[in-house]
N, C-alpha and C positions, 0 to 999 in steps of 0.2 A: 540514875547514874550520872555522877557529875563530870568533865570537861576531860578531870586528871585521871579518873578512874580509866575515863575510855581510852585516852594517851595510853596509857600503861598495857591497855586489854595491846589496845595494837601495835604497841612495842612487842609483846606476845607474841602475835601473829609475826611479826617480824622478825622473831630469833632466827630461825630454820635457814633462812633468807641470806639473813647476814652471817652468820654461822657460815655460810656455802662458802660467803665473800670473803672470807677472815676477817669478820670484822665482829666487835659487840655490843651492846645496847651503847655503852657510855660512847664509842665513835659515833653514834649518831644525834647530834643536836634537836630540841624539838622543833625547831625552825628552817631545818634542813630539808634544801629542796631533795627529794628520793629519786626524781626522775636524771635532774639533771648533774645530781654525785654520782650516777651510776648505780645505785641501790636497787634502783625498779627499773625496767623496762614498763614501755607503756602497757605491753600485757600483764606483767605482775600484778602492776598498780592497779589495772580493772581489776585482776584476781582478787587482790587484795580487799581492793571497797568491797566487793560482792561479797568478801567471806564476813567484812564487818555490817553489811547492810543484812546480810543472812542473821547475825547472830543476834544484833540486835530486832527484828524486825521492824525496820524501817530504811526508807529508798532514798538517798539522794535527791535532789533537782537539779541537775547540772546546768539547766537556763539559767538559774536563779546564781551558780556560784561563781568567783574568779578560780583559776587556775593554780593561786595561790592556796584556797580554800580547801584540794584536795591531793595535793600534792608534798607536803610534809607532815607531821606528826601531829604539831599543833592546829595545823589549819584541819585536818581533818579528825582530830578529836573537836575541834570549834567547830564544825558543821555536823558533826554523828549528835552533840551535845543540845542543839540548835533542833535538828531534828526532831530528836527524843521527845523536846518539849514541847512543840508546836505541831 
């Protein structure tokens, strides 16, 4: 699964979410921080990795990432992608 494919999976997990907030996929940028527009709470955000670290099987390293890495769309399809492969 490539970079964009996972973008997409977790734009997915993200409808429900944003749907709550009125908002829809195209309001969210892929470079948009989630925590700090108000999209996630820092608990979401665990939820959230956990349901994509679940689906894929495979685990983050959070020593290894910046803050940036998991906390918008892009950066966290570029570390699940990262992942995958190594």
């Amino acid at each position: 699964m490539n970079e964009q494919e996972i973008q997409g999976r977790i734009r997915e997990l993200l409808a429900t979410r944003l749907n709550a907030l009125g908002l829809s996929a195209s309001d969210v940028d892929d470079g948009m921080n989630l925590t700090r527009s108000g999209v996630l709470d820092s608990f979401a955000l665990m939820e959230l990795l956990g349901q994509i670290e679940e689906e894929f099987g495979v685990q983050l390293d959070f020593d290894h990432l910046a803050v940036d890495d998991f906390t918008s769309v892009r950066g966290m399809g570029r570390a699940f992608a990262k992942a995958l492969a190594g």
